[in-house]
C-alpha positions as CSV (number, residue, x, y, z in Angstrom):
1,X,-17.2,90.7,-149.1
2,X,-18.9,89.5,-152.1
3,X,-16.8,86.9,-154.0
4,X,-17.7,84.8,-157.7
5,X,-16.8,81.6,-157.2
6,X,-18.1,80.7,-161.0
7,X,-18.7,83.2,-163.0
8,X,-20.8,83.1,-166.4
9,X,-19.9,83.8,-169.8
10,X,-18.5,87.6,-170.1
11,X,-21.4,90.3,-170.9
12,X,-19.7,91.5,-174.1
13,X,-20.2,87.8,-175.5
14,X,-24.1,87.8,-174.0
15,X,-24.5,91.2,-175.6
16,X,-23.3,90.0,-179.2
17,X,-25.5,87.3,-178.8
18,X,-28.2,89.8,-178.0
19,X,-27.3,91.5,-181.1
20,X,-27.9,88.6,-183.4
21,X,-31.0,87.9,-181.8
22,X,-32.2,91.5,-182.5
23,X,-31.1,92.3,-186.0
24,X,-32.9,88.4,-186.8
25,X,-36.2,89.4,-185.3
26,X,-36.0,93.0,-186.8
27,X,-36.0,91.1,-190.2
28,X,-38.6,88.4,-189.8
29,X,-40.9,91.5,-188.1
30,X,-40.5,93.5,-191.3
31,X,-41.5,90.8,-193.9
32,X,-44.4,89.4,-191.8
33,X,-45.3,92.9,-192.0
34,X,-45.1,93.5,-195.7
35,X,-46.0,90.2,-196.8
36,X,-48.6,88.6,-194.2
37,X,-49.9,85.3,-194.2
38,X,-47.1,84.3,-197.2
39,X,-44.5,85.6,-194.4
40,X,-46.0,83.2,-191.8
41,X,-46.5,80.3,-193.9
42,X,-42.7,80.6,-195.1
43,X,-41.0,80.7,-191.3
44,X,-43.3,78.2,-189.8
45,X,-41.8,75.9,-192.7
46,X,-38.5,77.0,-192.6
47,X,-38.6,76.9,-188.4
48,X,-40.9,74.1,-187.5
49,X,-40.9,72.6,-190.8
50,X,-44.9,72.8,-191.0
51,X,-47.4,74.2,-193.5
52,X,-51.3,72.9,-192.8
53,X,-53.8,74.4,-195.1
54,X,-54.7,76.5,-192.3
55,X,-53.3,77.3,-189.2
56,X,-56.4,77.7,-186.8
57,X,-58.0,75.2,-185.5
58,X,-61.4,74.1,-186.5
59,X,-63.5,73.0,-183.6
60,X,-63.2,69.1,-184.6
61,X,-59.9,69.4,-184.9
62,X,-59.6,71.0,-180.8
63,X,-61.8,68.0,-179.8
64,X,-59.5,65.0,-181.9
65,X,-56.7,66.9,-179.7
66,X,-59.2,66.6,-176.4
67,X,-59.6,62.3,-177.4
68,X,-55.9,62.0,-177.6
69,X,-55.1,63.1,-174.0
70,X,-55.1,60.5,-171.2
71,X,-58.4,60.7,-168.5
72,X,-55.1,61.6,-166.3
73,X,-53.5,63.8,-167.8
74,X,-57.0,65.5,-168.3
75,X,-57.9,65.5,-164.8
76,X,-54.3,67.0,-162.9
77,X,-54.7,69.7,-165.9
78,X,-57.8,70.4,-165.1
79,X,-56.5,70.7,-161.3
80,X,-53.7,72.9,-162.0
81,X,-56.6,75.1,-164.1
82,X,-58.7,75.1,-160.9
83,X,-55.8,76.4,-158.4
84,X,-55.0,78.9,-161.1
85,X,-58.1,80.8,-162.0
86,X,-58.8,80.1,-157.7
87,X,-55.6,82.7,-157.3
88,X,-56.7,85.1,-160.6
89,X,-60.2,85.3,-158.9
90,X,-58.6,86.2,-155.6
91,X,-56.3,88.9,-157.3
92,X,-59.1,89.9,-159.4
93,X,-61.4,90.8,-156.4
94,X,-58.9,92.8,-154.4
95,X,-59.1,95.4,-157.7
96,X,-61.5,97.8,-157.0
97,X,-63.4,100.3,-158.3
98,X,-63.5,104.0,-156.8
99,X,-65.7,106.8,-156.9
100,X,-65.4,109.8,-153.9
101,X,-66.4,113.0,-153.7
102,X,-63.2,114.7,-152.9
103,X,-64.5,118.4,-152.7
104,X,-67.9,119.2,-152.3
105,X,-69.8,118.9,-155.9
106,X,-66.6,117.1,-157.3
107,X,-66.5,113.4,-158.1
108,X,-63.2,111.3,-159.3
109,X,-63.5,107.7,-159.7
110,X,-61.7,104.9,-161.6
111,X,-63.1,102.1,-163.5
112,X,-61.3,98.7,-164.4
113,X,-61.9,97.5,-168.4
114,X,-60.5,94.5,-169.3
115,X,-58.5,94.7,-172.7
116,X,-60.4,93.7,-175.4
117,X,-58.6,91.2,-177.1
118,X,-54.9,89.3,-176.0
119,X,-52.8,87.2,-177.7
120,X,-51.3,84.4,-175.5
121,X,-48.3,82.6,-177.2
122,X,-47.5,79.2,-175.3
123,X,-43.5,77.7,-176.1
124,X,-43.3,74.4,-177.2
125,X,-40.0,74.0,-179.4
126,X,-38.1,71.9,-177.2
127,X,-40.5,71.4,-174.1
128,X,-44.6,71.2,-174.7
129,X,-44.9,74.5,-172.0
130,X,-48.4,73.1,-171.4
131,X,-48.6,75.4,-167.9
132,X,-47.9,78.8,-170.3
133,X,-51.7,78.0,-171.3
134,X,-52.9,78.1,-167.9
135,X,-51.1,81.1,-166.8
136,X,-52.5,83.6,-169.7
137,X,-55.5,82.0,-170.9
138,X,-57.0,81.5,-167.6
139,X,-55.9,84.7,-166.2
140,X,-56.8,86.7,-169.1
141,X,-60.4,84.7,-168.9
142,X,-60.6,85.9,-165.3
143,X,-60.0,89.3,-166.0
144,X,-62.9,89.6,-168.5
145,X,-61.2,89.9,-172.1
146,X,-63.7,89.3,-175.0
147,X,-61.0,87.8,-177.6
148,X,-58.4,85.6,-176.3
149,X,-56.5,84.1,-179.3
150,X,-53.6,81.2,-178.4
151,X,-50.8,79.9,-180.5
152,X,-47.7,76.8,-179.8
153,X,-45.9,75.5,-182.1
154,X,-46.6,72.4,-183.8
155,X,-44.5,69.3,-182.3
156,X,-43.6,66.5,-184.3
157,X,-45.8,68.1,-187.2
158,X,-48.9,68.3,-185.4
159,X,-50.4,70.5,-182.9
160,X,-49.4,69.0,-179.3
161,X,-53.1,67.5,-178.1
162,X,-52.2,68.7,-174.4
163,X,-51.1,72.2,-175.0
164,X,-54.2,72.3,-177.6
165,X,-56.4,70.7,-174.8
166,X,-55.4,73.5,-171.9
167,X,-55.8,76.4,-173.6
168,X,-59.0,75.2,-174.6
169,X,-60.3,74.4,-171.4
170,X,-58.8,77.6,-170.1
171,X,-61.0,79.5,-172.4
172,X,-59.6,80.8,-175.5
173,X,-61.7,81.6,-178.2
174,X,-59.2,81.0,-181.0
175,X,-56.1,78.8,-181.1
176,X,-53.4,78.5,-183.9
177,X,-50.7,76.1,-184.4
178,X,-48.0,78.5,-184.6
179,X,-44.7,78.9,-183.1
180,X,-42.0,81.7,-182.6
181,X,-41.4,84.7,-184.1
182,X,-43.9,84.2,-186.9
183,X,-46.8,83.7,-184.0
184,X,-46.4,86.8,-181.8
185,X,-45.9,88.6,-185.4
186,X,-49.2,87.2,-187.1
187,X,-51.0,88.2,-183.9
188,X,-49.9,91.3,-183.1
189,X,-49.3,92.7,-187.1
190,X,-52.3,90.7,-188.2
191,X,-52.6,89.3,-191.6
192,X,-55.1,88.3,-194.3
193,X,-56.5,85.7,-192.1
194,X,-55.9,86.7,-188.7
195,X,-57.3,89.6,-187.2
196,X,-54.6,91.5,-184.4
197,X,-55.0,91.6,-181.3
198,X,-54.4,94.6,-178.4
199,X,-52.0,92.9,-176.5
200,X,-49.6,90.1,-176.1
201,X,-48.6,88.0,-173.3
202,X,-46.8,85.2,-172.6
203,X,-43.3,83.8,-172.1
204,X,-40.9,82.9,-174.9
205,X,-37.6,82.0,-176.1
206,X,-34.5,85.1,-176.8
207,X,-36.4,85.4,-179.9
208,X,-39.8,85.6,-178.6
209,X,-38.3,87.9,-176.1
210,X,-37.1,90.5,-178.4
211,X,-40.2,90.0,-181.2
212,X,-42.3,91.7,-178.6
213,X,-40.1,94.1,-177.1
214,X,-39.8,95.5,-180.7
215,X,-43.8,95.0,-181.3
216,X,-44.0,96.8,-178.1
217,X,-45.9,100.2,-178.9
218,X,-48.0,98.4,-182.2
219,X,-49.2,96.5,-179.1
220,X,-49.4,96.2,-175.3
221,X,-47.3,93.1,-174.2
222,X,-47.2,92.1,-170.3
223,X,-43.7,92.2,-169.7
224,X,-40.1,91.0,-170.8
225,X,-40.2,87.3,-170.3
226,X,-37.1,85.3,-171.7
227,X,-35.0,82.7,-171.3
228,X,-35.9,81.3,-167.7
229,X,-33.8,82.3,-165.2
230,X,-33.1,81.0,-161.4
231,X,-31.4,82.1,-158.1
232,X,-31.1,80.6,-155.2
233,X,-30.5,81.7,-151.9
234,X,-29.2,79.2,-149.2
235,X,-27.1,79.0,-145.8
236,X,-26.2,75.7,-144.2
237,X,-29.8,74.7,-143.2
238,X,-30.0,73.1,-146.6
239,X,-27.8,70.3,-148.1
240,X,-26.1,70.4,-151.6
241,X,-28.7,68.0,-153.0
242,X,-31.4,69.9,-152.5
243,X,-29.9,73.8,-154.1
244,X,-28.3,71.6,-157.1
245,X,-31.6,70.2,-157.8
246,X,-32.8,73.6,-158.3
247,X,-30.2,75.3,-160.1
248,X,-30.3,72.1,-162.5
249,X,-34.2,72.1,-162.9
250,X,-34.6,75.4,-164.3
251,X,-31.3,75.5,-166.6
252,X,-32.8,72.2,-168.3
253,X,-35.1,75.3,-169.8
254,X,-32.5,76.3,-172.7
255,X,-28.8,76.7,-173.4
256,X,-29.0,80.3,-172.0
257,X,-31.1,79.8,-168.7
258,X,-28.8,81.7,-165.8
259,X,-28.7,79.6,-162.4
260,X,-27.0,81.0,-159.6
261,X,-26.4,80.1,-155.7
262,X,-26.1,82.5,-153.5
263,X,-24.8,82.0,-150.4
264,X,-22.7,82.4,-147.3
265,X,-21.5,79.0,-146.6
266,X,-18.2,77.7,-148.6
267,X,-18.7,74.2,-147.7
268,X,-21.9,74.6,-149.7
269,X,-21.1,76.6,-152.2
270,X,-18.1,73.7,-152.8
271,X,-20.1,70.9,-152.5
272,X,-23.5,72.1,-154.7
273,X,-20.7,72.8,-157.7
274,X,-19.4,68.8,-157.0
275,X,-23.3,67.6,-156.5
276,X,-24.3,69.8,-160.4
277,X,-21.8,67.5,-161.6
278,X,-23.0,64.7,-160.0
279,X,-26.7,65.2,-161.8
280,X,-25.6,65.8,-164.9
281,X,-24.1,62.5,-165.3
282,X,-27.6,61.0,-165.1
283,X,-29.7,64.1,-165.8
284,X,-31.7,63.1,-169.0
285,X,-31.9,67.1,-170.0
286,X,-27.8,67.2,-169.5
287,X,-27.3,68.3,-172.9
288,X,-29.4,71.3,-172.3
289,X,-28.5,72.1,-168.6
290,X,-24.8,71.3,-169.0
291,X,-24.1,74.0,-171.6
292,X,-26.7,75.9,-169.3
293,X,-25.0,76.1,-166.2
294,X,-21.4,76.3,-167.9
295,X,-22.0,79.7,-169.8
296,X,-24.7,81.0,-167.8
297,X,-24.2,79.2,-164.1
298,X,-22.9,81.0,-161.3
299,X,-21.7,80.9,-157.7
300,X,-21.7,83.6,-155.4
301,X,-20.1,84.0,-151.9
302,X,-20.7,86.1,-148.9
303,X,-20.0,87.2,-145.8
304,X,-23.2,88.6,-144.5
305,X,-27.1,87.9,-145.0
306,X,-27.1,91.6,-146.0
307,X,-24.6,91.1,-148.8
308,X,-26.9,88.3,-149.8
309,X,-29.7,90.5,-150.3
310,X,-27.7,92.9,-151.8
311,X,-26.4,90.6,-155.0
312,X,-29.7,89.5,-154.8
313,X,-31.6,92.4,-155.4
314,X,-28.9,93.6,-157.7
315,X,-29.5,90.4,-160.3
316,X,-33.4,90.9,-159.9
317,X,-33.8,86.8,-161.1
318,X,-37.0,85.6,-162.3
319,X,-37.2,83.0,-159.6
320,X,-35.7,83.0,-156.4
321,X,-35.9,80.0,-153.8
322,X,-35.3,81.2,-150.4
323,X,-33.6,78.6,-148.3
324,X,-32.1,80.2,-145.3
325,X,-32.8,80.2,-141.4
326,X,-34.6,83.4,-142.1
327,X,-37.0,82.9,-145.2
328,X,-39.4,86.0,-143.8
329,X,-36.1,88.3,-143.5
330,X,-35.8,87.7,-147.5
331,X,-39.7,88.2,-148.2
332,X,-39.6,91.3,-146.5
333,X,-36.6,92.6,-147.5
334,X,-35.9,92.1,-151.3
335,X,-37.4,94.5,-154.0
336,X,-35.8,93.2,-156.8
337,X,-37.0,89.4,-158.3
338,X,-40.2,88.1,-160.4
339,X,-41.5,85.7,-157.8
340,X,-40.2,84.0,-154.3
341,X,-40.1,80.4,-153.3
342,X,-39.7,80.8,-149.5
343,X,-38.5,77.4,-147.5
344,X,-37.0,73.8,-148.5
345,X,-40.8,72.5,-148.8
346,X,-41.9,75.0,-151.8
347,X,-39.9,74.7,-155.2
348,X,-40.4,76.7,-158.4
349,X,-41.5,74.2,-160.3
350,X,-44.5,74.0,-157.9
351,X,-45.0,78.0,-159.5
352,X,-44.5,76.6,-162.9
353,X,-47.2,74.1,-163.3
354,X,-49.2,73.8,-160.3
355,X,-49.6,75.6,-157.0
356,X,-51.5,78.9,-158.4
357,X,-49.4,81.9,-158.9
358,X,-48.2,83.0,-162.7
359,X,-45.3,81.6,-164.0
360,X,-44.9,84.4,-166.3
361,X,-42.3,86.2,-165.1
362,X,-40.2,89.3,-165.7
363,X,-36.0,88.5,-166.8
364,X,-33.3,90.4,-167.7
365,X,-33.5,92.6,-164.3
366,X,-37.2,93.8,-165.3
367,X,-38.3,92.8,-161.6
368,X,-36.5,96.0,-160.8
369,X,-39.7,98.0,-162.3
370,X,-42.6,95.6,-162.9
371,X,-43.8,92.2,-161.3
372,X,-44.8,89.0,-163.1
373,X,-48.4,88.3,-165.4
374,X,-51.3,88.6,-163.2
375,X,-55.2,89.2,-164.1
376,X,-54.3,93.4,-163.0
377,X,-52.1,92.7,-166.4
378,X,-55.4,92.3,-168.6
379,X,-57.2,95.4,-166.9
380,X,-57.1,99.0,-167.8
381,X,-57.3,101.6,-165.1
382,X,-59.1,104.4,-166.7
383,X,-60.0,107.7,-164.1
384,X,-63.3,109.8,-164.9
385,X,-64.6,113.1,-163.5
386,X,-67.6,115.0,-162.9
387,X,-68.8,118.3,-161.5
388,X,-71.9,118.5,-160.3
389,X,-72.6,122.1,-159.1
390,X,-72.1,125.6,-160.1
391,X,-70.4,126.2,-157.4
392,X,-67.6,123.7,-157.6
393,X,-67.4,124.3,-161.3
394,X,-66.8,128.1,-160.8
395,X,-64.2,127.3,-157.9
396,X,-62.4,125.1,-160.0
397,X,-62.1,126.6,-162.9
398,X,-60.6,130.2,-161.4
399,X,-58.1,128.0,-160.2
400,X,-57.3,126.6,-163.4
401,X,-57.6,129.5,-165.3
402,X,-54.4,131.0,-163.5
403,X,-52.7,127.8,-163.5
404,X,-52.8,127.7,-167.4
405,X,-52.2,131.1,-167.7
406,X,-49.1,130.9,-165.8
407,X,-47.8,128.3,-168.3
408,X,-48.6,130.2,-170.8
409,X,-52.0,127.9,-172.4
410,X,-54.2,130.5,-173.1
411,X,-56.3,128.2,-174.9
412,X,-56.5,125.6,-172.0
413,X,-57.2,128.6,-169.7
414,X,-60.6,130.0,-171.6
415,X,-62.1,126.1,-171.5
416,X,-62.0,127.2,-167.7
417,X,-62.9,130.9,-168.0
418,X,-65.7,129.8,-170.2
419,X,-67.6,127.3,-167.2
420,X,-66.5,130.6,-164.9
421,X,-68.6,132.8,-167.0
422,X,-71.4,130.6,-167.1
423,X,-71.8,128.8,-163.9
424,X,-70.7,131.8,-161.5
425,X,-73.1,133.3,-159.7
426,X,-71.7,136.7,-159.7
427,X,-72.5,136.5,-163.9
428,X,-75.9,136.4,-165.2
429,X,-77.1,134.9,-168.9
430,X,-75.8,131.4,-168.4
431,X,-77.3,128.3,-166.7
432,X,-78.5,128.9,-163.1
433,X,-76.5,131.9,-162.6
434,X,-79.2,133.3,-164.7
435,X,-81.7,132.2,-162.1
C-alpha cells in the first residue's frame, strides 16, 4: 500500500497560485507586445530595478565581464563546457539522415535543419544559473543554429561577469542583460531593437514557465521547465544523510521546488524527515529550502519496489536519484521522469553543472510526453520525396487517385490522375509515354 507520510500543500492552493502566475504573465505579454522596447525598459526597472542605455552587450563590455572572472573559475567553466558539447556532439552524431528507395523508382528521405535562430534565457534572480548557459548555448551551437541570442538578469545592477562569460564562450552571437518575463517576451515578440527569434529554450522561474507556455505557437520553445523539482528513490542501502542531502539541495532552488522520498523503509523515511531538520539549522539557503520542503516536500511509503515505481512514474519529477539495491531495475523500468541519477556515487547536481547531460528538464509531469533539452531539440526533421520513373509515378498515382476519391477530394485526386495521364504508358502525348 502506498502511504503519504508528509504531504505538500493541497492542489487547489497550488492551482490558485497557478492562476496568479498566469493572469500576471498574460498582462506583461500583451504590453511588451503593444508597446516594445518602452514595455521592456519599464519591467526590467520595476523587476530588477535596472535601466542601461542599452540592453545588449557591446563586445567590450563581454570582454570587461571575461577580466573580472577568476583564471579558476575560467578554467572549471571552461571544463564543464568541454564535457557538455563532448555529450551534444555524441547525441548530435547518432541523428541521421535517411534516404531509401522503398519501391522501385520511389525515394523518401529525411533531412535534419537546425533552427535558424534560438533564444536561450539563463535565470539569475536569486542564484547566478551560470550552467543554464552551457546547457542551451552550447547545445544549440552543436546543433548548427545560425543566431543564438542569450539573456540573465542583471545582478546587483550589472550584468553577472560569469554568466556573461559562459554564454560567451559557449557561442552565442548576441547576449542581453535581461531578466524574466520581459526577456523571453523581447525575444520571442521582438521589439524596436531586437529582432525575434524562432524558438526559445531554457529553464525559468513559475513566471518564466508560463511566459512561454503562452508564447508557445508565436514561437517554438523546448519544453515546460519550471520551478526545479526532485524525487528520490531509496531503500535501506542508503543512510538518512545522504537522501536529506538531496531532497535539501534541490529545494534551496525556490520557495516552490517539490522534494519527495520515496521509499520502502520506515526507519528511513523517519529518520531523513529528523536529518531535513537537522540541515536546515545550518543550511545557509534555509530560508529558501525551509519554506520549500514545508509546502512543497513530501514523503512517500511503500510496501513493494513495484509500488515505488508506480508513484514514481505517476509524479513524472524532473530529477530522480535512484538509490536502491536495484538501480538498473529503475532505469529500465520507469517511463515517466526528466533525467535519472542512478546509485549513491552520482548526484543531480553533478547533471546540473558538470558531468555532461542537459539540465534542462521537463516539470509539471511533462516527462510523461517529452524528455529534457538536447541538441535533437534545435533540429528540424523535415521528410522529402521523389519519383524517378514513369512507371512508379503511374503506379502511384492510380492508387492515389481512388484513395482521394473515396474521401471525396476530387481536386487532390486529378493532381494524381494528371501524372497518370502523362507518364502511363498505355497514354500517348505526354513525356516518354509519347516515345
Amino acid at each position: 500500500m502506498i502511504k503519504y507520510i508528509k504531504e505538500s500543500k493541497p492542489e487547489l492552493e497550488k492551482n490558485e497560485d497557478d492562476r496568479k502566475v498566469r493572469n500576471s504573465v498574460e498582462e506583461i505579454l500583451s504590453t511588451i507586445k503593444k508597446d516594445g522596447d518602452k514595455a521592456i525598459r519599464l519591467y526590467s526597472e520595476k523587476f530588477d530595478n535596472y535601466s542601461p542605455a542599452v540592453f545588449k552587450l557591446s563586445d567590450k563590455e563581454i570582454q570587461e565581464c571575461l577580466t573580472k572572472v577568476p583564471d579558476k573559475d575560467l578554467n572549471d567553466i571552461k571544463f564543464a563546457q568541454e564535457q557538455i558539447k563532448k555529450f551534444a556532439k555524441i547525441q548530435l552524431n547518432s541523428m541521421k539522415e535517411v534516404e531509401e528507395e522503398t519501391l522501385p523508382g520511389v525515394i523518401l528521405g529525411h533531412k535534419n535543419i537546425p533552427v535558424q535562430s534560438v533564444g536561450c534565457y539563463v535565470p539569475g534572480g536569486k542564484f547566478p544559473m551560470i550552467a543554464s548557459a552551457h546547457m542551451s548555448v552550447i547545445t544549440a551551437s552543436v546543433a548548427g543554429v545560425k543566431r543564438i541570442v542569450a539573456s540573465a538578469p542583471p545582478q546587483n545592477g550589472a550584468p553577472h561577469p560569469a554568466i556573461v562569460a559562459a554564454m560567451y564562450l559557449g557561442g552565442a552571437h548576441e547576449i542581453y542583460c535581461l531578466g524574466g518575463i520581459q526577456a523571453v517576451g523581447a525575444m520571442a515578440l521582438g521589439t524596436e531593437t531586437i529582432n525575434p527569434v524562432h524558438m526559445l529554450v531554457g529553464p525559468g522561474n513559475a513566471y518564466v514557465a508560463e511566459a512561454k507556455r503562452q508564447l508557445f505557437g508565436t514561437v517554438g520553445i523546448d519544453l515546460f521547465a519550471g520551478p526545479t523539482e526532485t524525487m528520490v528513490i531509496a531503500d535501506e542501502t542508503v543512510d538518512a544523510e545522504i537522501c536529506a542531502t538531496d531532497l535539501l539541495g534541490q529545494a534551496e532552488h525556490g520557495y516552490n521546488s517539490p522534494a519527495v522520498l520515496v521509499t520502502n523503509s520506515l526507519k528511513l523515511a523517519t529518520e531523513t524527515q529528523k536529518e531535513i531538520d537537522r540541515i536546515l539549522d545550518i543550511l545557509p539557503t534555509s530560508e529558501t529550502a525551509r519554506k520549500s520542503w514545508e509546502d512543497y516536500g513530501e514523503v512517500i511509503l511503500c510496501d513493494t519496489y513495484e509500488e515505488m515505481l508506480e508513484i514514481s512514474d505517476e509524479i513524472a519529477s524532473e530529477h530522480v536519484q535512484v538509490m536502491t539495491n536495484r538501480d538498473d531495475w529503475f532505469l529500465e523500468n520507469m517511463k515517466s521522469y526528466g533525467a535519472l541519477f542512478l546509485g549513491p556515487r552520482t548526484n543531480v547536481a553533478n547533471g546540473d553543472k558538470v558531468i555532461g547531460t542537459n539540465h534542462t528538464l521537463p516539470t509539471k509531469k511533462a516527462g510523461r510526453y517529452t524528455g529534457g533539452l538536447w541538441v535533437g531539440k534545435f533540429l528540424k526533421t523535415h521528410s522529402y520525396q521523389k519519383i524517378l520513373t514513369d512507371e512508379a509515378a503511374t503506379m502511384i498515382g492510380e492508387k492515389c487517385s481512388r484513395l482521394c476519391m473515396l474521401e471525396g477530394f476530387v481536386g487532390h485526386a486529378e493532381q494524381a490522375n494528371v501524372r497518370v495521364r502523362r507518364y502511363g504508358k498505355k497514354n500517348v502525348g505526354y513525356g516518354k509515354a509519347a516515345e
